[in-house]
C-alpha positions as CSV (number, residue, x, y, z in Angstrom):
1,X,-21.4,-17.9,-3.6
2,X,-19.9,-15.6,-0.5
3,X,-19.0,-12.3,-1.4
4,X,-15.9,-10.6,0.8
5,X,-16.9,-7.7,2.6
6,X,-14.4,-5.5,4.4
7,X,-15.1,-5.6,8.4
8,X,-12.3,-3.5,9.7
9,X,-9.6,-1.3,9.3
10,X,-6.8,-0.3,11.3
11,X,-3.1,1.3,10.5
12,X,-0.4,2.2,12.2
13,X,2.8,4.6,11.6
14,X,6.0,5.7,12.9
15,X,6.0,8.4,15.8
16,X,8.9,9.9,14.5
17,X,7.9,12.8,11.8
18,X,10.5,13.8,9.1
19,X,9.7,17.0,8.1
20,X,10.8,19.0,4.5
21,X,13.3,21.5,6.5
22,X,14.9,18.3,8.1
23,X,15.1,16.7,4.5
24,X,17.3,20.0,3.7
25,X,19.2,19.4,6.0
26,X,20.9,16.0,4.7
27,X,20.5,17.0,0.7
28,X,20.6,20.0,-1.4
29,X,16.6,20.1,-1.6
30,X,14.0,22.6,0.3
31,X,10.3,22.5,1.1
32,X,8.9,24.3,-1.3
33,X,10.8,21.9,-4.5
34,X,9.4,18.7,-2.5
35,X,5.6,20.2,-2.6
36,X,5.6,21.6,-5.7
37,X,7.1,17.8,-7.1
38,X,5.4,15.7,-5.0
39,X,2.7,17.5,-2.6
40,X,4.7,15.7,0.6
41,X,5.1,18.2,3.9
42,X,6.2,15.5,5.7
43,X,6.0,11.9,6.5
44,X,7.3,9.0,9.0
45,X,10.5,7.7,9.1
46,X,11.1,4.4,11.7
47,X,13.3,4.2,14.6
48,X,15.9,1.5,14.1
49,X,15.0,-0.7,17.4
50,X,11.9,1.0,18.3
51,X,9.6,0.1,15.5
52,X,9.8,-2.9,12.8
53,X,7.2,-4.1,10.2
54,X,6.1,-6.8,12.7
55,X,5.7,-4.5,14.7
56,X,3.7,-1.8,13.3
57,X,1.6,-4.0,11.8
58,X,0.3,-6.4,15.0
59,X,-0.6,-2.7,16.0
60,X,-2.6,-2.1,12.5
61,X,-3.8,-5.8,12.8
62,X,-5.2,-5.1,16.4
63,X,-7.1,-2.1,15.9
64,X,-8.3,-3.4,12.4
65,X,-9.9,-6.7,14.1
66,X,-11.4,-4.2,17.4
67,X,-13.4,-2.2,14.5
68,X,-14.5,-5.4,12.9
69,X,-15.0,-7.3,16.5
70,X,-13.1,-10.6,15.3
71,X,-10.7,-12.2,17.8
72,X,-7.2,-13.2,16.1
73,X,-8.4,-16.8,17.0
74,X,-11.2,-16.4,14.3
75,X,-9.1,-15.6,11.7
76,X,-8.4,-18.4,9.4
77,X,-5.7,-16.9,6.7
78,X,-3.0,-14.1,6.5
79,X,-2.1,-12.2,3.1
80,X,0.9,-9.9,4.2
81,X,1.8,-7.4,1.3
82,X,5.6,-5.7,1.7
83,X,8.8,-5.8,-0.1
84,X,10.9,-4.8,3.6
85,X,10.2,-7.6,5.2
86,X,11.9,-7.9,8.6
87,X,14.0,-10.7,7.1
88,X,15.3,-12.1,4.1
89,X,13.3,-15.3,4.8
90,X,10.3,-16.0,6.1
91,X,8.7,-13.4,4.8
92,X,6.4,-11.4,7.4
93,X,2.8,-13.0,7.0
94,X,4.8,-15.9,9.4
95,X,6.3,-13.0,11.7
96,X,2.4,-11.1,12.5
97,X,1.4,-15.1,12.9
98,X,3.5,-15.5,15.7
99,X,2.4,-11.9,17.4
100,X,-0.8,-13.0,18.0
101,X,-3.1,-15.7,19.1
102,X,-3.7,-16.9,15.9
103,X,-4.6,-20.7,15.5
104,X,-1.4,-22.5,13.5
105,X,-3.0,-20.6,10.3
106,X,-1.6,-20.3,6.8
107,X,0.3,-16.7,6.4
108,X,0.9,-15.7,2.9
109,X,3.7,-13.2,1.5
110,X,2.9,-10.9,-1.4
111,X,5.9,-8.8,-3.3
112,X,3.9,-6.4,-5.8
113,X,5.5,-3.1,-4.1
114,X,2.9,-0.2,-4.5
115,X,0.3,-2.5,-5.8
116,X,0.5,-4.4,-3.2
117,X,-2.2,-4.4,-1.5
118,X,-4.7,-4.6,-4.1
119,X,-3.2,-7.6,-5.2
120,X,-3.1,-9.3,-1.4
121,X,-7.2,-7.8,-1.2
122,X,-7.4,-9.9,-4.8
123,X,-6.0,-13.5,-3.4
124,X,-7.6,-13.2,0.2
125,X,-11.4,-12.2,-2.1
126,X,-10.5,-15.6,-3.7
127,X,-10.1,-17.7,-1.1
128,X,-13.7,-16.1,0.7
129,X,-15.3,-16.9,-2.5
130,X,-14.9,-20.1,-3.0
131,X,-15.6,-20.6,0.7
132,X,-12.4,-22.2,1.8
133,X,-12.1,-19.4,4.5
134,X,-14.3,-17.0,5.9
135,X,-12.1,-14.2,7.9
136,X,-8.9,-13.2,6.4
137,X,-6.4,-10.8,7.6
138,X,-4.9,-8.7,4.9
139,X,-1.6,-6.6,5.8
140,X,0.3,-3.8,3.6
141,X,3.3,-2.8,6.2
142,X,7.1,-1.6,4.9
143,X,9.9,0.4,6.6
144,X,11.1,2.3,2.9
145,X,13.2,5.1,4.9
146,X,16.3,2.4,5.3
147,X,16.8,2.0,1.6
148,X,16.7,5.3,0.5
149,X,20.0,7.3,-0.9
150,X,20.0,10.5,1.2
151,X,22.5,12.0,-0.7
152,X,22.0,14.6,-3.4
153,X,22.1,11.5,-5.8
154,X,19.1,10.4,-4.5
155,X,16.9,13.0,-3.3
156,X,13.9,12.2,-6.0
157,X,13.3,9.0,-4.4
158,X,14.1,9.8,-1.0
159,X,11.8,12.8,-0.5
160,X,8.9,10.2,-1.2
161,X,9.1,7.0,0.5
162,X,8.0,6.7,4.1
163,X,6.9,4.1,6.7
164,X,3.8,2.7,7.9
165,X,1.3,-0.4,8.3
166,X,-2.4,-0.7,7.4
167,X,-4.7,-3.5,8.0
168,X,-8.1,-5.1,6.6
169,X,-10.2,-8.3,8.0
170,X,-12.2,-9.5,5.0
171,X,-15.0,-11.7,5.8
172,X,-17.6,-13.8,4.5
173,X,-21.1,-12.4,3.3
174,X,-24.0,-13.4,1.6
175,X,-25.1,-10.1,1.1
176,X,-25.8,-8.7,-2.4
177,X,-25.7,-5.3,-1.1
178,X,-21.8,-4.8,0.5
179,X,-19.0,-6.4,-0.6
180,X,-15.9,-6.5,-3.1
181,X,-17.4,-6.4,-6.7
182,X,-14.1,-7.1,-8.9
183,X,-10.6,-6.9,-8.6
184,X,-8.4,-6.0,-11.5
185,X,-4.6,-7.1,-12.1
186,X,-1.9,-6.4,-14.7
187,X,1.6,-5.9,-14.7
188,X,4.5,-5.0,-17.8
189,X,8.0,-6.1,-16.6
190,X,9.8,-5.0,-19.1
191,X,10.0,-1.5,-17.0
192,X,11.3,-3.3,-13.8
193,X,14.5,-1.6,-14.0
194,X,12.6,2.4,-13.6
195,X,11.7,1.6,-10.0
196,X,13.7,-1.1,-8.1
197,X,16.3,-2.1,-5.6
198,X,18.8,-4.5,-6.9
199,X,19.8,-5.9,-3.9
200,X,20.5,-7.9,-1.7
201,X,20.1,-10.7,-4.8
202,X,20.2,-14.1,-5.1
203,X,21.1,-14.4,-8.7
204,X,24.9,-13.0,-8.1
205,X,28.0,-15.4,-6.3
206,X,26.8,-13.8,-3.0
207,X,23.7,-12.0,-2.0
208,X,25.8,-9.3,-0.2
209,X,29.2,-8.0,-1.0
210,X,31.2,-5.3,-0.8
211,X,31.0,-4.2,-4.8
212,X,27.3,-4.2,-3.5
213,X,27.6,-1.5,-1.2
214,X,29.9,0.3,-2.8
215,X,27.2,0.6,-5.7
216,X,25.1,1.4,-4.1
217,X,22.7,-1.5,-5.0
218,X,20.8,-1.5,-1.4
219,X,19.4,2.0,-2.7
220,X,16.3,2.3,-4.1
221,X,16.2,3.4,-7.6
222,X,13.4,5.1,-9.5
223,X,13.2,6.5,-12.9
224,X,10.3,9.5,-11.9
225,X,9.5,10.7,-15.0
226,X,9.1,7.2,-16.5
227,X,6.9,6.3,-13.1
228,X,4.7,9.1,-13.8
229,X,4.0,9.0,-17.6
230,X,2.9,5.8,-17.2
231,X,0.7,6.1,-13.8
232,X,-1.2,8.2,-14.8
233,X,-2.0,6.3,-17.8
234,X,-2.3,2.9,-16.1
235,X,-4.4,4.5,-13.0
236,X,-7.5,5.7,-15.6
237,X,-7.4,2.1,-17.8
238,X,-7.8,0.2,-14.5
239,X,-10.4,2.4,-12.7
240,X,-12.1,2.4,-15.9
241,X,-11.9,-0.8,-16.4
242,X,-13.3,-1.6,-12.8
243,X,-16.5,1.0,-13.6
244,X,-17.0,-0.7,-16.6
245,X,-17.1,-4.6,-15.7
246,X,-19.8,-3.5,-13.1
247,X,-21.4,-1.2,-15.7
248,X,-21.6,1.9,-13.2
249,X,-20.6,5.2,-14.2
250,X,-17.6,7.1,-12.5
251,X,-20.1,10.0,-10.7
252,X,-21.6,6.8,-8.9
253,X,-18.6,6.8,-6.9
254,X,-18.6,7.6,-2.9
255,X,-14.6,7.5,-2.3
256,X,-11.9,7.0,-4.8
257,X,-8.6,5.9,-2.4
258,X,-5.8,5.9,-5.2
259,X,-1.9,4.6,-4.0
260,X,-0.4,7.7,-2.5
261,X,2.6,7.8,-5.1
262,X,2.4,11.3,-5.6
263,X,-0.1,14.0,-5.2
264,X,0.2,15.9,-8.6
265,X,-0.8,11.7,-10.1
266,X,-3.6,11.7,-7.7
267,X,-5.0,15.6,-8.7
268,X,-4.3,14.2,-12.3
269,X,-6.7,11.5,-12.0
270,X,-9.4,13.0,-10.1
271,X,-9.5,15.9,-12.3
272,X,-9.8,13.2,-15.8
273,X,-12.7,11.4,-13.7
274,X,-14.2,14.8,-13.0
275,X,-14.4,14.4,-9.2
276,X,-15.3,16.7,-6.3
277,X,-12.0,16.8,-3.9
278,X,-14.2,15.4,-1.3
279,X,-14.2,12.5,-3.2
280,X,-11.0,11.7,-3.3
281,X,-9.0,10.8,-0.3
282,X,-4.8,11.7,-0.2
283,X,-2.8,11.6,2.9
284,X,0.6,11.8,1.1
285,X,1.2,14.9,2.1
286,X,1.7,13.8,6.0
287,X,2.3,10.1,5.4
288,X,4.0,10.0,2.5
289,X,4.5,7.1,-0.4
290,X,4.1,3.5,2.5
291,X,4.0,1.5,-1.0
292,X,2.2,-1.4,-0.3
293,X,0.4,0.6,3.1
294,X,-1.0,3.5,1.6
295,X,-4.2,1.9,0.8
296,X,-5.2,1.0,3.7
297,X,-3.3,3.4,6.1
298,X,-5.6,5.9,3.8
299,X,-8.9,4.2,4.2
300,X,-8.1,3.6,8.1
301,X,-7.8,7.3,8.4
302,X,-11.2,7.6,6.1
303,X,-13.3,6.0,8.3
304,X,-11.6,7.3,11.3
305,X,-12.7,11.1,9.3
306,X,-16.0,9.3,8.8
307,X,-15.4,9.6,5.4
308,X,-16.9,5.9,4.5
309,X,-20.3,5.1,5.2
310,X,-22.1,2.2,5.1
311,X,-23.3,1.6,1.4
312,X,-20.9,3.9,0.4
313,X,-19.1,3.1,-3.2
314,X,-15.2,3.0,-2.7
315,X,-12.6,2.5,-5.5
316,X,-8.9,1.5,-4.8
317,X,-6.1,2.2,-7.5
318,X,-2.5,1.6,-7.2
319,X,0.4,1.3,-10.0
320,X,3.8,1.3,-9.3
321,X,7.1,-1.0,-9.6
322,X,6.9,-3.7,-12.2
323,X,5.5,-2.2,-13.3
324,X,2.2,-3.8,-11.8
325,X,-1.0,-1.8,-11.4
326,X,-4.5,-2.9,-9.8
327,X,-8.2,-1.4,-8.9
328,X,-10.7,-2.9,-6.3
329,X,-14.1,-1.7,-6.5
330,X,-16.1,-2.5,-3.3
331,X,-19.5,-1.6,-1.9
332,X,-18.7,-0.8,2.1
């Protein structure tokens, strides 16, 4: 049976940069409350008509498929993880297909917000297995900043999120030696409502209205302390239980790439897995929370650091609305 090895990696974000002092500006927050809270300096914001999640990630896609030296024309299946897609419908695995000269390829959407990606690395290492394809483009792209309350009301939200795209080609190997060990997926709906954006929704008499805005419905909501009692909870079961369906022990571990939700989550965790800092990669504090980018915008800018080496061990973590939570253990 194949294994799916990673072949490249590419990302893409924003040019413009939202800094702390310019976050003042537009709430009753400063630089120092945001760091201590969150460990975010800055991040990206988009530019309405300059940059859209097709957009960024053809750019990810590109320099993801240069690293791996795979034409778009070999790639036989697209997993697109984001919850902003460009439209309503299609969703944006469609949108990237038409960017590129792809062949008339299937284009998958998946909607599991900051586990997103895990859980789009999870369905693309399926379809490799079983050898019904053998490259597979895996996306996490979102454009957060244009849901957020920047009022005082929502500052605790909107001092996080950011924009961004990241990009993976998976391909076929045979190789004992490299590859994606196990994947690992759960979710627990019943706290959907302490991080979510109620609309636009399908289930009222109209999918936008006026009561809507005035809501403020379009806003993403998120209950923090909720998100964080139970990351940093849900982050150790699911890395552990990764380390313990290969049977290898946690200082085995190369490069632990968690979500970027939150610095003071991510310190939390490699402190209860009793890791070096070096072995733990964060860019949250210039990136900020992509949601379902941050893994690979982080493991783009790894290897770009050469932080991943061949052989190396890496583990991916992410937990987040759904609540849904995931861990990938590879071998790079």
């Amino acid at each position: 049976m194949y294994r799916s090895k990673i072949l490249g990696v590419g990302h893409n974000v924003p040019e413009r940069v939202v800094t702390n002092d310019e976050l003042s500006g537009m709430m009753n927050t400063n630089h120092e409350w945001i760091v201590e809270r969150t460990g975010i300096e800055e991040r990206r914001w988009y530019t309405p008509g300059k940059e859209t999640v097709t957009s960024m990630s053809k750019k990810a896609s590109i320099m993801a498929m240069e690293r791996a030296g795979v034409s778009a024309e070999e790639i036989d299946f697209i997993v697109f993880a984001t919850i902003t897609s460009d439209y309503f419908l299609p969703g944006n695995g469609v949108l990237l297909q038409r960017e590129l000269p792809f062949r008339e390829i299937g284009a998958l959407d998946i909607r599991n917000a900051c586990s997103g990606f895990i859980y789009a690395l999870s369905v693309a290492d399926q379809f490799i297995k079983t050898g019904m394809y053998k490259k597979v483009l895996v996306v996490g792209a979102e454009i957060q900043s244009s849901a957020l309350d920047k009022s005082d009301e929502g500052r605790s939200s909107s001092v996080i999120f950011a924009d961004g795209a990241g990009a993976v080609v998976l391909g076929a190997t045979e190789s004992e030696n490299s590859g994606i060990l196990s994947t690992h997926l759960h979710s627990q709906g019943k706290y959907a409502e302490e991080l979510y954006c109620i609309a636009p929704s399908s289930s009222g008499k109209i999918r936008v209205s006026q009561e809507m805005i005035d809501r403020g419905d379009f806003f993403l909501k998120m209950n923090g302390n909720a998100v964080f009692k139970h990351a940093v909870v849900r982050f150790m079961e699911v890395i552990n239980e990764a380390l313990e369906h290969n049977q290898i022990d946690k200082s085995e571990i190369d490069l632990l790439i968690p979500h970027q939700a939150n610095l003071r989550i991510s310190q939390y965790v490699q402190a209860k897995l009793e890791l070096p800092a070096e072995k733990v990669f964060n860019n949250i504090m210039n990136k900020g929370n992509t949601t379902a980018a941050t893994i690979p915008i982080a493991m783009s800018e790894a290897w770009e650091q050469g932080k991943i080496k061949e052989g190396d061990l890496l583990c991916l973590a992410a937990f987040g609305s759904g609540f849904a939570w995931a861990s990938a253990l590879l071998r790079w």
